[in-house]
N, C-alpha and C positions, 0 to 999 in steps of 0.2 A: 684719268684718261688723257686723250692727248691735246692739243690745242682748239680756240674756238676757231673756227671760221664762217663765214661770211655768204650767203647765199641771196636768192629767191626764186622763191617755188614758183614752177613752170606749170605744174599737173596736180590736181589733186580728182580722187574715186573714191566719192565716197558709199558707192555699193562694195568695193575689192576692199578699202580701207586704210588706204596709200596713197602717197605724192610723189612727185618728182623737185627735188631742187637742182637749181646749177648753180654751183658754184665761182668765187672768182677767179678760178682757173680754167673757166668753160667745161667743166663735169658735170653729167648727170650724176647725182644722188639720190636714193630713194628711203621713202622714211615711211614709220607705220602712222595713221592718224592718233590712234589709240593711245600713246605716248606721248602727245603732246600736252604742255600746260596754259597755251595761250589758244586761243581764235585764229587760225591762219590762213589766209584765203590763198587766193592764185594773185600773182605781183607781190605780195606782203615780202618784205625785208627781214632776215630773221641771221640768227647764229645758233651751231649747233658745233656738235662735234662728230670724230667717225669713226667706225667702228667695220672690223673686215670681217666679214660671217662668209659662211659657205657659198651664197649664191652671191657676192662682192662688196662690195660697198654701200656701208647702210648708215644714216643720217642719225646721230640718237643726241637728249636733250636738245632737240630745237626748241626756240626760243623765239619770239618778235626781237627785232633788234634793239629797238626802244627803252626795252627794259634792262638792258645791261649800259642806257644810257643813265637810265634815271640812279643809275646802282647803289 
């Protein structure tokens, strides 16, 4: 896949089952909860990568950022 980048989530629903991140180019990205492998609140620091699907831009392997500190 393509490169990591750099976010933090802005939104998370967890009755629909999704969040929103911005990225550090000021984009909204949206990601499913269901796919995550960490804890991630609203403010949390994280990296992910991106992937283009039919409705646009969706966030996959997100990550806390921390953990690609400790790597």
């Amino acid at each position: 896949m393509g490169d990591m980048r750099k976010g933090d989530v802005t939104q998370i629903d967890f009755e629909y089952g999704h969040g929103i991140i911005i990225d550090e180019n000021g984009q909204d990205i949206h990601f499913q909860l269901d796919n995550l492998s960490d804890q991630i609140n609203i403010n949390s620091k994280i990296i992910f990568e991106i992937e283009l699907r039919k409705h646009g831009l969706v966030a996959v392997n997100v990550k806390l950022e921390m953990e690609e500190i400790r790597g």
